[in-house]
Every structure is written in C-alpha cells, then in structure tokens.
C-alpha positions in Angstrom: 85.8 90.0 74.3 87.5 91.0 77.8 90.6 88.6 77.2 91.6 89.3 73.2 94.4 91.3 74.0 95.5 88.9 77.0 95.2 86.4 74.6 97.4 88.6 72.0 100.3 89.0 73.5 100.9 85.4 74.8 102.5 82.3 73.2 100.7 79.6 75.4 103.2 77.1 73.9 105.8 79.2 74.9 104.8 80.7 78.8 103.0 78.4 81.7 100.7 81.2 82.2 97.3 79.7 81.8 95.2 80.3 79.0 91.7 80.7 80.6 88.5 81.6 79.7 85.8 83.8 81.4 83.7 82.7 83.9 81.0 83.3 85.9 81.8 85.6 89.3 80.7 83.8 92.3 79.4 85.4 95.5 82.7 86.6 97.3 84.9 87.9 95.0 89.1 87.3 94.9 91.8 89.7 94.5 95.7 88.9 94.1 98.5 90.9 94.1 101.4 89.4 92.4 105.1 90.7 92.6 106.3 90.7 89.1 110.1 91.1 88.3 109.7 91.7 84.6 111.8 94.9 82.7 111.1 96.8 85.8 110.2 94.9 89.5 106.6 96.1 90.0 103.3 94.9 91.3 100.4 93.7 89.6 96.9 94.9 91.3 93.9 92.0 90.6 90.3 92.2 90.9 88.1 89.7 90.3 85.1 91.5 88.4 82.9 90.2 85.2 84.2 87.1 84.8 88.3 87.8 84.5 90.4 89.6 86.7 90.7 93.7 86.2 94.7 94.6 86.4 96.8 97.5 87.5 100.7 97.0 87.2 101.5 99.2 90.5 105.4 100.2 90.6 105.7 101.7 93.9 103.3 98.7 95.2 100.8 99.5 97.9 100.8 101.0 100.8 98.3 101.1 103.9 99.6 104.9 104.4 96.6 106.8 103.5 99.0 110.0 102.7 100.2 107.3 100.0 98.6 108.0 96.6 100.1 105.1 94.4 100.2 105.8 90.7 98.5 102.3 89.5 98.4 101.5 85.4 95.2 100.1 84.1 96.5 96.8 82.1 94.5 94.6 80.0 92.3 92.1 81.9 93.6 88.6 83.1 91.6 85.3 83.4 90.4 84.1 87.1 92.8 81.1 86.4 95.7 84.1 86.5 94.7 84.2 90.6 97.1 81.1 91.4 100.1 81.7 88.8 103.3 81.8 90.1 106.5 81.2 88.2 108.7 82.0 85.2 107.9 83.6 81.9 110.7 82.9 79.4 112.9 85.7 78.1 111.3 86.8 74.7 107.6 86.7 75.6 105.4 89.5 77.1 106.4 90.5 80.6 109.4 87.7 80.7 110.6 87.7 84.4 109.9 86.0 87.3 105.6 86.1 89.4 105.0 85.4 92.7 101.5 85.9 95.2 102.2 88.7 97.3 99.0 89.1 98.8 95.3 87.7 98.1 92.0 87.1 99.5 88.4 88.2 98.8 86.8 91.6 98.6 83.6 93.6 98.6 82.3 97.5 97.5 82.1 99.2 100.6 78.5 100.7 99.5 76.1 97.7 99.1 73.2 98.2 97.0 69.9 95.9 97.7 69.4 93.4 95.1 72.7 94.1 92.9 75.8 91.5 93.6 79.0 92.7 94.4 80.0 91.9 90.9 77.3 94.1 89.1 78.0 96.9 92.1 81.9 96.7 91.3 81.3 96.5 87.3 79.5 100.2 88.0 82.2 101.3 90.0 84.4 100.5 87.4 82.6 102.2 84.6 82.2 105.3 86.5 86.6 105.0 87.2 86.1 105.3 91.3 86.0 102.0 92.9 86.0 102.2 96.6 85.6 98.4 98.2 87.1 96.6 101.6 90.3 94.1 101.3 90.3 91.1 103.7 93.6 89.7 102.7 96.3 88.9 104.7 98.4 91.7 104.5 96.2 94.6 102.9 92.9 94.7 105.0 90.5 97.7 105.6 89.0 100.3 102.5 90.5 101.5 99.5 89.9 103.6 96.2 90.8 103.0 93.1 90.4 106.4 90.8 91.1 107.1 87.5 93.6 110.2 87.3 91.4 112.9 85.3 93.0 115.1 82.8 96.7 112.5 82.3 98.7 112.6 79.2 98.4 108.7 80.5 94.6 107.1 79.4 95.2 104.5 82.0 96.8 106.1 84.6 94.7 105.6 88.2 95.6 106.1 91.6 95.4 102.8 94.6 94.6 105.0 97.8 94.1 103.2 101.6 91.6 105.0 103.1 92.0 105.8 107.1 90.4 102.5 109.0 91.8 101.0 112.1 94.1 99.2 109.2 95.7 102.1 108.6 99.1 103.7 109.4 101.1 106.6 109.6 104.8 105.6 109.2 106.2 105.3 105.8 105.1 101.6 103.9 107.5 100.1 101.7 105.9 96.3 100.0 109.3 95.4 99.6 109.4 94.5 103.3 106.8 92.6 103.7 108.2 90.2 101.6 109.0 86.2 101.9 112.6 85.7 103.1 112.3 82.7 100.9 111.0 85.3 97.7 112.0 83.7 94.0 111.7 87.1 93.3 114.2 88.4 95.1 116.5 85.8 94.5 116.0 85.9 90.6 116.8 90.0 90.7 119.6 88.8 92.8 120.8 86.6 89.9 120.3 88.7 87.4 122.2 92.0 89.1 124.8 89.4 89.7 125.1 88.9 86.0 124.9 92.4 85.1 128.3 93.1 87.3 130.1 90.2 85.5 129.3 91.2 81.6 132.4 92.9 80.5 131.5 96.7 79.6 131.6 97.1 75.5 134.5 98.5 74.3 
C-alpha cells in the first residue's frame, strides 16, 4: 500500500494535511513543488504517478542550469490531494514547519511509447531509477532527469538534472529568488530567526 508510511507518520487530528486516498491517474499528469520550511528550509519535488504523488525533498531546490546536478531524496509517496496543500504543520508532528506551492503544472515522459499512458511509461521509468520527462510549469519548463545515484551510502539518494533546451541557462540558479515577495515562508523563517536572537544563551 503506496501511502502506509504517509499515513504512519501523521496525526490527521493533529496536522491539516489531507488524508487522501489513491486514485486513479488521469491523462495529463501534475507535479508540484512545494517550499517546505521544516528542521531545515528545503524543497519537496512531486510527481503525480500510480495513483499518489512520488516525492523527493530537494535542499538546494532546482535549478534550470544544466551544469546543476541537485542531490534530490527519495521520500515516501504523498496522496494527489497533497498537490494543493499549503500551510502550517504544528510543532511536534512530522515535518512541523511552514508549505507553500512553489511551482506546479502538468508533465509528460519525453519518450512516448504507442499504446502505454504516460502513467504506465513514467511507473517504468521509475522502476528502472532514470526518469527523463518535460515540465510545463510556470517556472520550471523544458526536460529533466531524475536518476538514482548508483553505488550511495544513501538508498534514496537521486539526482534532479535540467537537461539543455531552449529553457535552459548558463548563469548560476538559486529557487530562493524566484520566490513570492508575499512568501509565508519567508516570513515564518523570519519569525522564527527573530526568536532564536532573543532566547537568552544557557548559562
């Protein structure tokens, strides 16, 4: 059952993250990237495949500089209702921080097989760890790979690589700015840095 260990670590009572069930993929897939100011500010990587959304927490984010090879950790799989979530998770429950949409849209394997869906193409991709597929979002667009890092002391350690496209660029891409000026993000790690420099040091 893809969502067990979703379903695991989460106090639904607790966190407004939705519960969700899997469903059945429809003809043009989704991805999401959500920013996720948890322990560490990261972001979280979504592809809708098999029902639930595949996850990679990103910490660098990405990048559209194919010279960027982006260490991306395999997570455990999120429900399609994850797509929309934006918002708070309480202090004490798994990944407690603050989400917001950085990115989303739909997107399809770049090699398309005659009489397979995208789905069933992408669900092979997956299983042999080197997905290659086309991002029509509104700030990622054009090819990338996903690949998972052979021989790593890490099991679920892959690499998010933008492959050169007119979408492509040669300076140096940082997510962080290409981000709302209006970002609850931000503003939360704002807050909470804010704190940090106001708690007395322990004698």
């Amino acid at each position: 059952m893809p969502l067990e260990e979703y379903h695991k670590k989460r106090d639904f009572k607790a966190t407004s993250e939705p519960e969700g069930k899997e469903k059945e993929s429809k003809a043009k897939l989704k991805f999401v990237i959500q920013r996720h100011a948890a322990t560490r500010l990261h972001y979280d990587f979504r592809l809708e495949m098999d029902g639930v959304l595949k996850s990679w927490a990103v910490p660098k984010g990405p990048s559209l500089n194919p010279a960027d090879k982006r260490l991306a950790m395999m997570v455990e799989d999120h429900p399609y209702e994850y797509r929309t979530f934006e918002g708070s998770i309480p202090q004490g429950n798994y990944g407690a921080g603050e989400v917001e949409i950085w990115d989303e849209g739909t997107y399809e394997p770049i090699e398309k097989i005659k009489g397979k869906t995208d789905d069933l193409i992408m669900r092979a991709e997956l299983h042999k760890q080197s997905l290659k597929f086309i991002l029509h979002g509104q700030k990622l667009k054009g090819e990338f790979a996903l690949v998972k890092i052979k021989n790593s002391t890490e099991e679920n350690a892959w690499l998010l690589i933008k492959h050169k496209d007119r979408y492509a660029v040669e300076e140096d891409y940082d997510a962080e700015e290409h981000t709302s000026e209006n970002s609850k993000v931000t503003a939360y790690l704002q807050e909470k840095s804010r704190k940090k420099k106001m708690t007395p040091p322990k004698a």
